[in-house]
C-alpha positions as CSV (number, residue, x, y, z in Angstrom):
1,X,0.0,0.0,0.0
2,X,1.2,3.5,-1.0
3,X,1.2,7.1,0.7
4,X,-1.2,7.9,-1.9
5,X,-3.3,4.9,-0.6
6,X,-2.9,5.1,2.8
7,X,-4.0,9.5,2.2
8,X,-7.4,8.6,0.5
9,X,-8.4,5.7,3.4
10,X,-7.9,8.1,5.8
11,X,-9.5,10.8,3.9
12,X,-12.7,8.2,3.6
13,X,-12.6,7.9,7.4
14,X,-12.1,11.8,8.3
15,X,-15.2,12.5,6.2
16,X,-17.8,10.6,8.5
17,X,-20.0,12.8,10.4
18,X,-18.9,11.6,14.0
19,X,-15.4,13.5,13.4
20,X,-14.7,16.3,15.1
21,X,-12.3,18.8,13.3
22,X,-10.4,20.9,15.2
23,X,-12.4,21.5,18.3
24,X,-11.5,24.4,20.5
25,X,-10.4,24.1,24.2
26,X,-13.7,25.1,25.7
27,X,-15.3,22.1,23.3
28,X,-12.6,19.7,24.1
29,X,-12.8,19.7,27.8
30,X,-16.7,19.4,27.5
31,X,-15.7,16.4,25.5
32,X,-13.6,15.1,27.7
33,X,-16.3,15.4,31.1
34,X,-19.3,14.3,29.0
35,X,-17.4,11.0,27.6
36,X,-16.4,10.5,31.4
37,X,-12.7,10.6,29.9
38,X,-11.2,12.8,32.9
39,X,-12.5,15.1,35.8
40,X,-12.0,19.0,36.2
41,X,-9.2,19.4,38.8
42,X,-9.9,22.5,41.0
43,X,-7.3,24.6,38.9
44,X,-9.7,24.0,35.8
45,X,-7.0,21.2,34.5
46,X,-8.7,18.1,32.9
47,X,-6.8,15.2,34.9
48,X,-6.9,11.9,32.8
49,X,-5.5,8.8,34.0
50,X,-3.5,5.6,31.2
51,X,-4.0,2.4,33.2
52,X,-1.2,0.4,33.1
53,X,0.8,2.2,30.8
54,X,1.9,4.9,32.5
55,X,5.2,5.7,30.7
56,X,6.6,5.2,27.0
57,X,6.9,1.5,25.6
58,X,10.5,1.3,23.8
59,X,10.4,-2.1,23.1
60,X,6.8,-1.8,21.5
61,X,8.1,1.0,19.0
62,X,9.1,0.0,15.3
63,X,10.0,1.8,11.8
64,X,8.8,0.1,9.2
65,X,11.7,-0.7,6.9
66,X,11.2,0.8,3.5
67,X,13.7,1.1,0.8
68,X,13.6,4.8,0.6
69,X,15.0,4.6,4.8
70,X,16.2,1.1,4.6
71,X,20.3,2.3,4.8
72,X,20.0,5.0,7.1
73,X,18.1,4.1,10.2
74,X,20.0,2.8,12.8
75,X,18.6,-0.1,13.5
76,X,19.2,-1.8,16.5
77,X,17.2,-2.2,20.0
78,X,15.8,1.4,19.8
79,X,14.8,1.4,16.3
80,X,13.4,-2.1,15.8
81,X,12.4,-2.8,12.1
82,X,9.1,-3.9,10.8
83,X,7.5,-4.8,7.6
84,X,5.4,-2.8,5.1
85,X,3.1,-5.8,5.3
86,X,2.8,-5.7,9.1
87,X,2.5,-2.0,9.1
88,X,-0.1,-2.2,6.6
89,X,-2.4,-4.6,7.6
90,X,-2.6,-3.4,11.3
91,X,-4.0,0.0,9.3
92,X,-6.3,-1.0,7.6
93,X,-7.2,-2.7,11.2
94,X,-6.9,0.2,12.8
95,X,-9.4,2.3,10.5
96,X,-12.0,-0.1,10.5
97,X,-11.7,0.3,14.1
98,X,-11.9,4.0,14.6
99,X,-15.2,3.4,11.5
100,X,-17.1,1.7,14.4
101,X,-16.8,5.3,17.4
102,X,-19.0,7.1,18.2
103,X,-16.8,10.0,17.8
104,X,-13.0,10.9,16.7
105,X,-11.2,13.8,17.0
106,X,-8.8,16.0,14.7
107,X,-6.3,18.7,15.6
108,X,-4.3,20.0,12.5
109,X,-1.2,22.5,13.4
110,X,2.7,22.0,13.4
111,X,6.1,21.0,14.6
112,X,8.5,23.5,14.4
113,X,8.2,27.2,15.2
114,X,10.1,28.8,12.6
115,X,8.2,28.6,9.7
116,X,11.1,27.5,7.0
117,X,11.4,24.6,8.5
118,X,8.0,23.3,10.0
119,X,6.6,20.3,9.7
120,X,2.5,20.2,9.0
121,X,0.9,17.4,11.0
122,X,-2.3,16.3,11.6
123,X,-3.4,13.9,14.7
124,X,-6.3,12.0,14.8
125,X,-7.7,10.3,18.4
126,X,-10.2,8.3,19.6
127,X,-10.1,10.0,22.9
128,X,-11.3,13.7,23.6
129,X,-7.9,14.1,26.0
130,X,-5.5,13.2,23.4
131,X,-6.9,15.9,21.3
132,X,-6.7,18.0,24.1
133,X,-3.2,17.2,24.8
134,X,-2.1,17.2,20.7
135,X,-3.4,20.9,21.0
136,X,-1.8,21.8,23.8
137,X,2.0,20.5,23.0
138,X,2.2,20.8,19.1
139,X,1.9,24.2,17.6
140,X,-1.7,25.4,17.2
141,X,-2.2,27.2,13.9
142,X,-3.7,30.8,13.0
143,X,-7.1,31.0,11.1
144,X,-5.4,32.0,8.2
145,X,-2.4,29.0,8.3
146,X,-5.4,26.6,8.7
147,X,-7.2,27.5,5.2
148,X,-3.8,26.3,3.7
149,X,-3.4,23.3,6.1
150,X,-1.7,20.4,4.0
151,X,-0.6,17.9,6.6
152,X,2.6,15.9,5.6
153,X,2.7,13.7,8.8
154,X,-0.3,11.9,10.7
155,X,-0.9,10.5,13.9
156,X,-3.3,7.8,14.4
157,X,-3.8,6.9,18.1
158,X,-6.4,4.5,19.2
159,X,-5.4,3.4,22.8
160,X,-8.7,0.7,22.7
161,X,-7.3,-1.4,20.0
162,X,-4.9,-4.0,21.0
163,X,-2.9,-5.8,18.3
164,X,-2.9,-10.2,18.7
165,X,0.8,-10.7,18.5
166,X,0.4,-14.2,17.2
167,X,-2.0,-12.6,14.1
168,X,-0.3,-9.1,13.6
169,X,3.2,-9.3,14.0
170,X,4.3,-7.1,17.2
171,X,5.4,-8.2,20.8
172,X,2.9,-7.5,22.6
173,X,-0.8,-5.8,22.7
174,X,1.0,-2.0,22.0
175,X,2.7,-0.5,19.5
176,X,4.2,2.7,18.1
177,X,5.2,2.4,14.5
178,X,6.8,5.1,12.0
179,X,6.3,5.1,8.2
180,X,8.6,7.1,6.9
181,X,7.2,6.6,3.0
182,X,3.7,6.5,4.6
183,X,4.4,9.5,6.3
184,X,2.1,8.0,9.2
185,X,2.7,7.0,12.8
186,X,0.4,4.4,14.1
187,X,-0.1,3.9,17.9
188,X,-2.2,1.4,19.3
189,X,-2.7,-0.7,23.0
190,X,-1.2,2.5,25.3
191,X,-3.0,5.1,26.4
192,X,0.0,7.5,27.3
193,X,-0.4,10.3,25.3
194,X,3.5,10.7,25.7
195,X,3.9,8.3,23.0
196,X,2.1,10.8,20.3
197,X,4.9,13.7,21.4
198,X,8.3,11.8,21.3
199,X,7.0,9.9,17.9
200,X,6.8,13.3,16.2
201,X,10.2,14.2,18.0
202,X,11.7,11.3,15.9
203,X,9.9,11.8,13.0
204,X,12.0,15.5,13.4
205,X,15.5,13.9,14.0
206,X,15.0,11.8,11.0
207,X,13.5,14.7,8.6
208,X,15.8,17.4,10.3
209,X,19.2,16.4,9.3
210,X,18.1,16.1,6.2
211,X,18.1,20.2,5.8
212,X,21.2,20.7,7.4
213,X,19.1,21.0,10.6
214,X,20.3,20.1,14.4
215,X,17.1,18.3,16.2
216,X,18.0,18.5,20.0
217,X,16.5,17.0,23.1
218,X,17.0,20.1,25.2
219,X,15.6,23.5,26.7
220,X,16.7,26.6,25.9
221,X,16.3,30.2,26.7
222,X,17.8,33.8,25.9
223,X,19.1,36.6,28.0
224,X,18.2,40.2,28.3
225,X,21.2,41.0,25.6
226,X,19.6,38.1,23.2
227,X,22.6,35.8,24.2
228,X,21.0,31.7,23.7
229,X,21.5,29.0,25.8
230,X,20.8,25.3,25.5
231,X,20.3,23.1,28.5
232,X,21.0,19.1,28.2
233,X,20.4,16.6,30.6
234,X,18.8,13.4,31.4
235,X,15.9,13.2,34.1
236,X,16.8,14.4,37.6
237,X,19.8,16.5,36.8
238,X,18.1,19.8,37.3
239,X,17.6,20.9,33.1
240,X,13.8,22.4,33.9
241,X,15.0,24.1,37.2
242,X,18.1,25.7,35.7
243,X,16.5,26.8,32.6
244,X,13.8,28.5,34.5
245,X,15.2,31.7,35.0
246,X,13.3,34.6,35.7
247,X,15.9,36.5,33.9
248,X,15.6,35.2,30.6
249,X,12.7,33.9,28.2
250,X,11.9,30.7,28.0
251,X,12.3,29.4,24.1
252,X,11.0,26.0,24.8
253,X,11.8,23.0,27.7
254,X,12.7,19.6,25.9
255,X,12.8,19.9,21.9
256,X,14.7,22.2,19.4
257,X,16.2,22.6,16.0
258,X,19.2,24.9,15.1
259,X,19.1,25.7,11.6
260,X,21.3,28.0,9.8
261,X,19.3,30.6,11.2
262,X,19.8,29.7,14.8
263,X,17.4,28.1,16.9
264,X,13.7,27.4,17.0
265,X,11.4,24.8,19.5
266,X,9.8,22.4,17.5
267,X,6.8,21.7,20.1
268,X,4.3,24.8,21.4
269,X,3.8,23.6,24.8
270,X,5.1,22.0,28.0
271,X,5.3,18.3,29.0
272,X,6.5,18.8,32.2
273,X,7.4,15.7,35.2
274,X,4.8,17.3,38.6
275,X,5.5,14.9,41.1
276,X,6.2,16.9,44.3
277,X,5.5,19.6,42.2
278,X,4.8,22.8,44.9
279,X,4.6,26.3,44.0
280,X,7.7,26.9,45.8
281,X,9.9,25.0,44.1
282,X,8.6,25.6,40.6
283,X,5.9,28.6,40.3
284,X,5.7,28.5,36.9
285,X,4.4,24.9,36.0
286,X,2.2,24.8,39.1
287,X,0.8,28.3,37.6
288,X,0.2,26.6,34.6
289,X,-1.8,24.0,35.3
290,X,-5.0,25.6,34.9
291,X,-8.3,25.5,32.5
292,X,-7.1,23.9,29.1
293,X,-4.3,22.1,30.9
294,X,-3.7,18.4,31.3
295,X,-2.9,16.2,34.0
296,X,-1.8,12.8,33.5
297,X,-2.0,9.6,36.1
298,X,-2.0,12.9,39.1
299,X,-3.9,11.9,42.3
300,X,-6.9,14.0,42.5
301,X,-9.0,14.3,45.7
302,X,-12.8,12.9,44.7
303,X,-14.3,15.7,46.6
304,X,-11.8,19.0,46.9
305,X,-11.2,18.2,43.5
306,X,-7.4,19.3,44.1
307,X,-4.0,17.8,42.8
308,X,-1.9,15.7,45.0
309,X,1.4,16.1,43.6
310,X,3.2,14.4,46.7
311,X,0.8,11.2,45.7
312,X,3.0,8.4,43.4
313,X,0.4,5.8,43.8
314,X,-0.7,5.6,40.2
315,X,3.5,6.2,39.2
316,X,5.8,8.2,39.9
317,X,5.6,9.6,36.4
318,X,2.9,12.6,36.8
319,X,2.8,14.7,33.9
320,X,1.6,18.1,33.2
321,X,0.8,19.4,29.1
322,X,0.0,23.0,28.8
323,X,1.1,25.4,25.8
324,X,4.2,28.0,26.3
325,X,1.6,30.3,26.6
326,X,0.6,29.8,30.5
327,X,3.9,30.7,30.8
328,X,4.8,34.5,31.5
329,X,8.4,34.5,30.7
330,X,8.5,33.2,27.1
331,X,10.0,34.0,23.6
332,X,7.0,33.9,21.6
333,X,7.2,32.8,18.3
334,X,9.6,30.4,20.2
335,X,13.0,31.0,18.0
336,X,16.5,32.8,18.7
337,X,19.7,33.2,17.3
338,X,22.6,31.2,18.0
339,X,23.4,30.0,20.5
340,X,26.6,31.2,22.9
341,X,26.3,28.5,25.4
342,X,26.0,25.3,26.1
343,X,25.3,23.6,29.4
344,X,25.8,19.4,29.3
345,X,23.9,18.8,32.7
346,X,24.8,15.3,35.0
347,X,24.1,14.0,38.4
348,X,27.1,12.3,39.4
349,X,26.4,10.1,42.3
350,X,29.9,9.0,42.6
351,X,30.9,12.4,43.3
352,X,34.1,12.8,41.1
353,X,33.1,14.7,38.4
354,X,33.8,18.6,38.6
355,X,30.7,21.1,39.7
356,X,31.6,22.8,36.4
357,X,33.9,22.2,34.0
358,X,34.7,23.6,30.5
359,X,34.9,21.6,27.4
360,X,36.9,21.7,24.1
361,X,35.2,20.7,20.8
362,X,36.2,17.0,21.6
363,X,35.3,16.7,25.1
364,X,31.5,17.9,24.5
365,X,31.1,15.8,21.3
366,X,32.4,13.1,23.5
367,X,30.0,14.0,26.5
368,X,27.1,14.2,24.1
369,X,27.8,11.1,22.4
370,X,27.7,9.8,26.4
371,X,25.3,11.2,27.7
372,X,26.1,10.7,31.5
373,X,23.9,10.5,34.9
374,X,23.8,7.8,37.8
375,X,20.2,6.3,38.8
376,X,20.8,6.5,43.1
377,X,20.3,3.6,45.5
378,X,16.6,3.0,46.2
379,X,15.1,4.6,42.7
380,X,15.1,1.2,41.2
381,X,14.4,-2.3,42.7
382,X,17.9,-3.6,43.1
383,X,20.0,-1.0,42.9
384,X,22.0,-0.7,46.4
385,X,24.5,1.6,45.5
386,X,24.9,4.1,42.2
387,X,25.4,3.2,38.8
388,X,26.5,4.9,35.5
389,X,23.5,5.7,32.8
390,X,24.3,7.0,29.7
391,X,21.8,7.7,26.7
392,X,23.4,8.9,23.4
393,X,23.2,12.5,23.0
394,X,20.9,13.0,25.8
395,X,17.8,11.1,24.1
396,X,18.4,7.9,22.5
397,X,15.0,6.3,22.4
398,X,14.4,9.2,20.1
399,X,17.2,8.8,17.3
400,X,16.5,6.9,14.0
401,X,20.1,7.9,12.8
402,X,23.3,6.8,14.0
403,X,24.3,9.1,17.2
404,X,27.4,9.8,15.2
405,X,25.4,12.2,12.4
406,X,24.1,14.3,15.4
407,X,27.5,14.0,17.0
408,X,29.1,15.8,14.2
409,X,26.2,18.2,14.0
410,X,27.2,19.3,17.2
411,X,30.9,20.0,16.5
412,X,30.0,21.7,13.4
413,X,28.1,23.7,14.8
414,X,30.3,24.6,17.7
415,X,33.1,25.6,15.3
416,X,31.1,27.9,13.1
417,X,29.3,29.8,15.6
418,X,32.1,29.7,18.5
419,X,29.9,28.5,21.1
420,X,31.7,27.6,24.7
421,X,30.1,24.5,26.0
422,X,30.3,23.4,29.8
423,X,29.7,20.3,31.5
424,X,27.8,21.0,35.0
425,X,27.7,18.8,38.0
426,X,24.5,18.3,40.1
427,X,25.1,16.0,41.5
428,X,27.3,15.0,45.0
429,X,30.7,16.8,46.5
430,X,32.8,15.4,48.7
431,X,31.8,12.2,48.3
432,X,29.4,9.6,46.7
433,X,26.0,9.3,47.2
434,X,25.5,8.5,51.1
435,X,28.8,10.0,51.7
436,X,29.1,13.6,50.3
437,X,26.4,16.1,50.0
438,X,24.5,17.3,46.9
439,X,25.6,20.0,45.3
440,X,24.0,23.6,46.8
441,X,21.5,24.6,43.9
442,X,23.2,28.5,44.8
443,X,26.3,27.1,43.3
444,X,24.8,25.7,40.8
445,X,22.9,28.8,39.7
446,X,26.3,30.9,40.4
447,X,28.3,28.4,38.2
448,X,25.6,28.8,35.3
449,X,25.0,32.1,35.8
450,X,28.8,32.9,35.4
451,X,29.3,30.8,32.3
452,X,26.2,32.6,30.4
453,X,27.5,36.2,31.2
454,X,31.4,35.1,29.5
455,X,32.8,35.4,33.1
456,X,34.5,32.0,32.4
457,X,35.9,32.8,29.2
458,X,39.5,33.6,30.2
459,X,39.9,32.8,33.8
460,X,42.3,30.6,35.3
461,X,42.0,26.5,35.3
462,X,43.2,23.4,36.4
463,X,43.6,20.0,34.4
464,X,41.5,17.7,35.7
465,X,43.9,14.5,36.4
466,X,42.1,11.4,35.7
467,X,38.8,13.8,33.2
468,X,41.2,15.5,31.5
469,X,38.2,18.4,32.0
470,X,39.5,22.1,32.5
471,X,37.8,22.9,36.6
472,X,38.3,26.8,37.0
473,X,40.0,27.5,40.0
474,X,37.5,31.1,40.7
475,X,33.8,30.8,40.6
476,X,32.0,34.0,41.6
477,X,29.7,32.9,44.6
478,X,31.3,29.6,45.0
479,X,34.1,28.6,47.1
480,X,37.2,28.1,45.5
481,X,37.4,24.5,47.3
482,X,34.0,23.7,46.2
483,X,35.2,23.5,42.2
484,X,38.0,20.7,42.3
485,X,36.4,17.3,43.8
486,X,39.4,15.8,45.0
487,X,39.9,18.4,47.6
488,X,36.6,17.7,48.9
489,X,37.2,14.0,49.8
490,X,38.7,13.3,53.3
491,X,40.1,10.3,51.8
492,X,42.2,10.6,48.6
493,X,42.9,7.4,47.9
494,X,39.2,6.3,47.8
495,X,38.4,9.6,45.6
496,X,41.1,8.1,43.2
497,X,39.3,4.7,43.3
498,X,36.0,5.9,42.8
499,X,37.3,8.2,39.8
500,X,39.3,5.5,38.2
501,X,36.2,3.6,38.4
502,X,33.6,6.1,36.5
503,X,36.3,7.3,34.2
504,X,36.3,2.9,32.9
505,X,32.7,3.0,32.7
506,X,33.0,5.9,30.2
507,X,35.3,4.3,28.2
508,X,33.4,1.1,28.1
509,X,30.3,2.7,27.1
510,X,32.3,4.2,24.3
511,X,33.4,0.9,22.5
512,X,29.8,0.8,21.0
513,X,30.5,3.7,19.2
514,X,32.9,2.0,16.4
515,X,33.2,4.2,13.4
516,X,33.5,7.6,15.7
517,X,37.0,9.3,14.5
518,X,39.7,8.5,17.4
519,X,40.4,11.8,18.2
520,X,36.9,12.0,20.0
521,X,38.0,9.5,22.3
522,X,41.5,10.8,22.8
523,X,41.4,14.0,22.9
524,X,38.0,14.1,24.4
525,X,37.7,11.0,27.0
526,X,39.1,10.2,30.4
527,X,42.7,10.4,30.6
528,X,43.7,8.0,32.9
């Protein structure tokens, strides 16, 4: 079956009466309460709950291997290959399906803010949430841009079919496949709405790169003098905290591009993590969540009506979707120039890696390529003590190329537009977790703060012995012991063990990356 095939069943389907073409908010939420699909929150949020999917299902998402992608997908455990047959008889499954609601629903608007490089989509769910929540995080389109709509990539989410594994060829009852050729993305058996962001996000690092385009899994914001920043980090390093800062505007919290133009969010609203969410820890996502807004798997009292953030019972993964808008501090369009830094964000539980550090070209293409963090003792079943993560450039579940094209993205882009890139420490001092301390977050601002204003540009450093990192000796607001992490261990000789230790793990994580040129590694990697 063909695109042009695939375009005129779903055109047959989208026709019916019981479809419902880009609803407003208003309309959606009534949706949503009259099809007993959520509750109203006391904020005005529509809370929604997934059953027993309550996070993303990697080993339930496919690309269907087509000639036209065939040799340049990486395929592997993150990009699992399916057929054009499989892909195109769960379809035609999946629209008879949908034939038989009582209602569907169809939101029409973009990925991509700048409007050279957007991407058109159109998302059509069997639930009045996910509509909600595919107008809320994609960009939502004028009047006027909707009279000339042409979508070029569609979602098709029905959570209430479940695929027979023995009949339709997956692993299990879910699934979350790609068509490049079909230009479709077919998810089926999950109700996360999670799935329908991140699959969009792939589509983008495959379609990207393809216009000389970096897609990157970060957040960024600008300064009063229009300097950019980009934040990268994996979950619990601190990446929506830091980029919060009610000094600059907010560009966008978890996807970008950088064009030749500069940069520019790909998504128009906010997916953001709310467990132990308070207002005095994060005002401006618990000021978000209000009418339009969705909640997803939060405990909600039956009578109050009110969000218990504190509450994990359903999972600890809580979200929040609102659009950029219910945020004060914003650049709106969401796109900036270049960028002038770069902050690479970790959470070293072994306490050996420098608070702050700054990188040459080959240490942050060889930190990207990592993408380091430690999961702590007590977060997972099993783990008693922590252990090294690392997930290629900060997003691999998301990445149908090899990590090695956005690798060299990165460098490029680093050498044409001078950008001083910084590896931050979150994580513990003077010890590993249970030992040391966590980093003071007023360090951590200080540290950030000084490497956005330039004043680590020129000042003085130290070679980091066994990191081979550059750790500035002066800090403004931080004590000068603070910076190196060997003075902060009573005991050397277990600091030098400990170091030794992560330093191996690196370099073991970076066998799998075979055809990266050795200088990445040599120049850029542990040196001892």
């Amino acid at each position: 079956m063909n695109s042009v095939s695939i375009s005129n069943q779903l055109n047959e389907l989208l026709k019916s009466n019981h479809v419902h073409v880009q609803l407003s908010v208003p309309q959606l939420v009534e949706k949503v309460l009259t099809r007993n699909e959520g509750v109203l929150t006391s904020t005005g949020a529509v809370r929604a709950t997934t059953g027993k999917y309550t996070g993303r299902s990697p080993k339930d998402k496919y690309i269907v291997d087509e000639a036209s992608n065939r040799d340049k997908i990486d395929w592997g455990s993150v990009n699992q290959p399916i057929s054009e047959e499989v892909f195109d008889k769960l379809y035609n499954k999946v629209l008879n399906y949908l034939k038989e609601k009582d209602e569907l629903f169809v939101f029409n608007g973009f990925a991509g803010a700048d409007k050279k490089h957007r991407l058109a989509i159109q998302v059509v769910n069997e639930y009045a949430w996910h509509n909600l929540f595919a107008h809320q995080l994609f960009i939502r389109p004028t009047e006027e841009e909707l009279l000339d709509h042409k979508s070029e990539f569609t979602v098709i989410s029905a959570p209430t079919f479940k695929a027979d594994p023995s009949v339709d060829g997956t692993k299990s009852e879910t699934f979350i496949i790609v068509s490049f050729e079909r230009r479709t993305v077919l998810i089926g058996g999950t109700e996360y709405a999670g799935e329908m962001k991140k699959s969009i996000f792939s589509v983008m690092n495959y379609l990207l790169p393809e216009n000389n385009i970096f897609p990157m899994h970060c957040s960024a914001n600008v300064g009063l003098e229009g300097d950019v920043a980009l934040f990268f980090g994996l979950s619990g390093t601190g990446k929506t905290t830091l980029s919060a800062d009610e000094n600059r505007r907010l560009i966008g919290d978890d996807e970008h591009g950088w064009s030749p133009n500069g940069v520019f969010n790909i998504e128009g609203g906010c997916y953001a993590k709310c467990i132990n969410l308070s207002h005095e820890k994060e005002p401006q996502i618990f000021d978000a969540i209000r009418f339009g807004s969705v909640l997803e798997n939060v405990v909600v009292n039956n009578e109050s009506r009110i969000a218990d953030y504190d509450d994990g019972t359903l999972t600890e993964n809580t979200r929040a979707a609102y659009p950029l808008q219910a945020i004060d501090n914003i650049v709106d369009p969401s796109v900036a120039g270049h960028p002038n830094t770069i902050i690479f964000l970790t959470a070293d539980a072994f306490g050996v890696l420098p608070p702050i550090s700054k990188l040459s070209k080959e240490q942050a293409m060889f930190h990207f390529l990592s993408g380091y963090t430690s999961k702590l003792a007590g977060t997972e079943r099993g783990i008693t003590s922590p252990q090294a993560t690392f997930s290629t450039c900060f997003g691999s579940p998301f990445l149908p190329l090899a990590a090695t094209r956005y690798a060299e993205m990165l460098g490029e882009k680093i050498d044409e537009h001078n950008v001083n890139v910084y590896l931050v420490n979150t994580g513990w001092s003077g010890g590993e977790y249970g030992v040391g301390s966590r980093m003071k977050l007023s360090y951590t601002r200080a540290m950030v703060q000084a490497a956005l204003v330039g004043e680590l540009n020129n000042t003085e450093t130290v070679k980091d012995s066994i990191f081979g990192l550059e750790i500035p000796l002066h800090v403004p607001g931080v004590p000068d012991d603070v910076l190196q992490p060997n003075k902060t261990w009573a005991d050397q000789a277990a600091y030098e063990v400990k170091a030794k230790e992560l330093a191996a793990k690196f370099k073991e994580n970076f066998k799998k990356f075979s055809n990266v040129p050795s200088e990445i590694e040599e120049k850029g990697g542990p040196i001892a």
